[in-house]
C-alpha positions in Angstrom: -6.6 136.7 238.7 -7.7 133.2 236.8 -8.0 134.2 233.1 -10.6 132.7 231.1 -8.4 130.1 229.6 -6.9 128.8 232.9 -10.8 128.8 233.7 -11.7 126.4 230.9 -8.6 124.2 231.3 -9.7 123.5 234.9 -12.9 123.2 234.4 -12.3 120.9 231.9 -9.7 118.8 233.8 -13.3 118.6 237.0 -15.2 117.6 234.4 -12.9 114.7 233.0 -12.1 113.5 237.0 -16.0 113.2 237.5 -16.4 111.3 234.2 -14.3 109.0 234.9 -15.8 108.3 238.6 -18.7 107.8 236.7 -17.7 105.1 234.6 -15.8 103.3 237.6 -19.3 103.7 239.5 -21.3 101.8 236.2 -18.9 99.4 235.7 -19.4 98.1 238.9 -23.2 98.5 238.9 -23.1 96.5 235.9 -20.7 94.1 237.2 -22.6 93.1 240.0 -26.4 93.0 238.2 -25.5 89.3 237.0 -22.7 88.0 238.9 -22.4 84.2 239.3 -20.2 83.0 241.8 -16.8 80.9 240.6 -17.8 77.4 241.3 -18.5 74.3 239.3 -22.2 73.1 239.3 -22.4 69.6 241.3 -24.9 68.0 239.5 -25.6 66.1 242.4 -29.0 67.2 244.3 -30.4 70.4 243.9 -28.4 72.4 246.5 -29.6 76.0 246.7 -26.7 78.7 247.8 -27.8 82.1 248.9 -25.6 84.9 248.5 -25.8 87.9 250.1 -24.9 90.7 248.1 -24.7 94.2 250.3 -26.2 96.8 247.5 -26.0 99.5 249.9 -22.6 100.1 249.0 -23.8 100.3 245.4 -26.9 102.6 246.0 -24.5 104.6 247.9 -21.9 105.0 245.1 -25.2 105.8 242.5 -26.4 108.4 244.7 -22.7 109.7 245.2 -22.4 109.0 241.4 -26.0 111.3 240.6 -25.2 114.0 242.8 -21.8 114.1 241.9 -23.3 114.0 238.1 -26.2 116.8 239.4 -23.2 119.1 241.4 -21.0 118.9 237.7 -24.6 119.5 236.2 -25.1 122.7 238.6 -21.5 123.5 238.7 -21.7 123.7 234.7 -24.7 125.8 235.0 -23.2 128.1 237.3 -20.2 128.0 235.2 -22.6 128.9 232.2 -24.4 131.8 234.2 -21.1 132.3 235.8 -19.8 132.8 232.0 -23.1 134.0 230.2 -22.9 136.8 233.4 -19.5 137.9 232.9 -20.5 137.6 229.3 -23.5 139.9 230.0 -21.0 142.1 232.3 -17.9 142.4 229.7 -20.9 143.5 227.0 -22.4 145.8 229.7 -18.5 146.8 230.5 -17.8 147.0 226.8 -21.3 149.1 226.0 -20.7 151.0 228.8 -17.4 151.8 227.8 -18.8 151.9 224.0 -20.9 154.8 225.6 -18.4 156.4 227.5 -16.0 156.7 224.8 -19.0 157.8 222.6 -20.2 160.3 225.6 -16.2 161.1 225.6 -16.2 161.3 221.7 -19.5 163.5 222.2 -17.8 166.2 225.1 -14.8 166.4 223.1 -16.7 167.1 220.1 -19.0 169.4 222.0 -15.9 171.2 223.5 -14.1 171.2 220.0 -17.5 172.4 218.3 -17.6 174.9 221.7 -14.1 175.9 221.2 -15.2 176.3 217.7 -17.5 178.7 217.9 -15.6 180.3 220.4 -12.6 180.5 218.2 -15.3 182.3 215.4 -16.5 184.6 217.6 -13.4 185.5 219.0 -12.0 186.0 215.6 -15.3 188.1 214.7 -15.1 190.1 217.7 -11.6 190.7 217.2 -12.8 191.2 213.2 -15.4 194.0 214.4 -13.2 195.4 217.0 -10.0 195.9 213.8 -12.5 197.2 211.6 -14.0 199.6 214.4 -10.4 200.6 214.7 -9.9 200.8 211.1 -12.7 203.1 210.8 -11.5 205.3 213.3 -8.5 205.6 211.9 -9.7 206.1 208.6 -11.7 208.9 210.3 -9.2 210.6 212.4 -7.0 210.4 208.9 -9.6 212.1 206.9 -10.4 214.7 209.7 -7.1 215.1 210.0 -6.5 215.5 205.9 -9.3 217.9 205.9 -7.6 220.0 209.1 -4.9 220.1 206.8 -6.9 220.9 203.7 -8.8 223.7 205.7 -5.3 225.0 207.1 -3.8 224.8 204.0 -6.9 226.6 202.7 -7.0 229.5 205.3 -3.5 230.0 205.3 -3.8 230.7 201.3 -7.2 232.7 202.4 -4.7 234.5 204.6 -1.8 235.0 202.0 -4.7 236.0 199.5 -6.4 238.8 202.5 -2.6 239.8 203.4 -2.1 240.6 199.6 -5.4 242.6 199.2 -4.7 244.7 201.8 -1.0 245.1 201.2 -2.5 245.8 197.8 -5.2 248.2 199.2 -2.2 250.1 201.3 -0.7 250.5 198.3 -3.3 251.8 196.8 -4.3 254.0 199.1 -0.9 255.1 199.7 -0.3 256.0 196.5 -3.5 256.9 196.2 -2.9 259.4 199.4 0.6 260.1 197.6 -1.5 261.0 194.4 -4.1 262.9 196.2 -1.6 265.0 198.0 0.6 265.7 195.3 -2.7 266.7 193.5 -3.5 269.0 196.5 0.0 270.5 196.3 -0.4 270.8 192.8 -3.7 272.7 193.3 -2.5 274.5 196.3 -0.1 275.7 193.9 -2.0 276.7 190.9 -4.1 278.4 193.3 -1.7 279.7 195.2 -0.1 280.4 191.4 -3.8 281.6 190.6 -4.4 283.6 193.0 -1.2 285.5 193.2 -2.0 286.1 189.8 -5.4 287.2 189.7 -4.2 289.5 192.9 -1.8 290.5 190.6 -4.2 291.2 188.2 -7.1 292.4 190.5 -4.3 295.3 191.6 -3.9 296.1 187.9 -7.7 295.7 187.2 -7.9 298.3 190.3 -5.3 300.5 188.9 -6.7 300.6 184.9 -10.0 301.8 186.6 -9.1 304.1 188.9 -6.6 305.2 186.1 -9.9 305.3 183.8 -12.3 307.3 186.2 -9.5 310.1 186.8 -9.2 310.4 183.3 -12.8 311.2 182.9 -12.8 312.9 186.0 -13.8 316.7 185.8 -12.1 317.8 189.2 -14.0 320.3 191.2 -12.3 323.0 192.8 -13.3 321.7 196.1 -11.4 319.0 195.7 -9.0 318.0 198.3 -5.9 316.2 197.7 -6.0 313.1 200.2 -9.6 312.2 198.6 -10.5 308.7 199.3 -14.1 307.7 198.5 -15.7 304.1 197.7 -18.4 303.6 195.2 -20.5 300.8 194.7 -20.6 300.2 190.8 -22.8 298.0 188.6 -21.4 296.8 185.6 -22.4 293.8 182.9 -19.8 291.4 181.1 -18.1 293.8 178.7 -17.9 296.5 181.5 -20.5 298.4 180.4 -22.0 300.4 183.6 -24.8 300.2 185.3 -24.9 302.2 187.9 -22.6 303.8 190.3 -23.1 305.8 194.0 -21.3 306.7 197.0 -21.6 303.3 199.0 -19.3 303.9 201.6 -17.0 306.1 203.4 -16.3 309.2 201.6 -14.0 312.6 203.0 -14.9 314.8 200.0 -17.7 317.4 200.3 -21.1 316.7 197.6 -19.7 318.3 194.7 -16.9 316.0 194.6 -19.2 313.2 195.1 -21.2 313.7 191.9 -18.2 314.9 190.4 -16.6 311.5 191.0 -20.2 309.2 189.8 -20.5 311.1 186.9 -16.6 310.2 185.9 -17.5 306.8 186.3 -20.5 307.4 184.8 -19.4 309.1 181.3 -16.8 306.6 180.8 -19.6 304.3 179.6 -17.8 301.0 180.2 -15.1 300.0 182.5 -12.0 298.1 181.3 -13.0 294.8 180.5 -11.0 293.4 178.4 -8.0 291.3 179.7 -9.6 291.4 183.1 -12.1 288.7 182.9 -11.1 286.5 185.5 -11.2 289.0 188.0 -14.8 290.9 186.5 -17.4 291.0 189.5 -21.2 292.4 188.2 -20.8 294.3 191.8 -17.5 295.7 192.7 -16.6 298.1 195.8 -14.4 300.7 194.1 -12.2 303.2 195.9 -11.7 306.5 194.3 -8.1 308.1 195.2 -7.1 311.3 194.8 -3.7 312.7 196.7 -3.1 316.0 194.2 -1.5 316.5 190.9 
């Protein structure tokens, strides 16, 4: 490939062989437009020479000489579109390539501005996505924290129930323990109280029958073996009433009014001392089994 020096230089080296072809050319033109021939004049007569000079030589050399001068003249304007094209085509070449590298400059910016905002919403994404995560977490601590809180929580509501009603077992054990110790105690003083008042009924029995024989005027009917109730009415202080036969009776009538009136002459029954066992209404056997 001919660089554009190496173009010049031979260019150059055309031009200066036509140049000089040129000159050769004119100096002979010129030459010959007033040549004389070589020869004395002879001043005798007037002799008249003719010389033929052949100018087609010379018209052949000019027109070799002009289109020689119009080829250089078309070879330097083809060598001047020639250059002013490659001219054009190295500022085409170099704008095109300007524009590539600018299209170039503009992809890679465009893929680097791409990549960019890739990158971003990568990083956002991946920003949402640890945050999302972070709040899950954050969630699944606290729910987790609160489990804890509300187990730690029922297990003290558990401890607290388990104590009440340990509490309450106590208490209504010894509460049972109390109330049957209390029932004993009052199955006792009955049992205490009523062995005593039946102690003491017997004796209130025995100070009345042993008060009604004493005012007893004895018949002469009367059997030994003499067993009669009476139904007595009596007021606090054991002041009588009234008194009858209320019941079975083996004595004959005599002995019946015999007995009322004992109770009735008395006037009051024993009273005093006997006050836990006093009844207004009492059921009163008369006993009689001979002196």
């Amino acid at each position: 490939m001919v660089t554009r020096g190496e173009f010049f230089a031979q260019a150059r080296a055309f031009s200066g062989a036509i140049l000089v072809h040129l000159l050769m050319a004119a100096l002979i033109v010129l030459g010959t437009m007033h040549w004389k021939p070589f020869r004395k004049e002879n001043p005798v007569g007037l002799t008249i020479e003719a010389v033929i000079v052949d100018t087609s030589e010379i018209r052949k050399q000019r027109e070799e000489a002009r289109q020689a001068a119009q080829r250089e003249e078309r070879r330097k304007q083809r060598a001047a579109e020639l250059e002013k094209q490659r001219q054009r085509e190295l500022e085409q070449k170099k704008a095109e390539e300007q524009r590539q590298q600018q299209l170039e400059a503009q992809r890679k910016k465009e893929a680097a501005d791409r990549l960019q905002k890739l990158r971003v919403e990568r990083e956002r994404k991946l920003e949402e996505v640890r945050q999302r995560q972070q709040r899950e977490l954050d969630k699944i601590r606290a729910e987790r924290e609160a489990a804890e809180k509300e187990r730690k929580l029922e297990e003290e509501r558990l401890k607290q129930l388990e104590a009440r009603k340990e509490q309450q077992r106590q208490e209504q054990l010894r509460q049972q323990q109390e109330a049957q110790r209390k029932a004993q105690q009052e199955a006792d003083a009955r049992a205490f109280k009523a062995g005593q008042l039946a102690s003491l009924k017997d004796k209130y029995e025995a100070a009345i029958q042993s008060f009604v024989t004493q005012n007893w005027l004895r018949p002469p009917t009367a059997q030994p073996g003499l067993r009669c109730t009476l139904k007595i009415v009596q007021i606090p202080g054991g002041e009588v009433i009234s008194a009858a036969i209320a019941g079975s009776c083996n004595a004959d009538e005599a002995t019946r009014r015999s007995i009322v009136a004992a109770v009735e002459r008395g006037g009051a029954l024993p009273y005093r001392g006997f006050e836990d066992v006093f009844e207004r209404e009492i059921n009163f056997t008369f006993i009689y089994d001979g002196d």
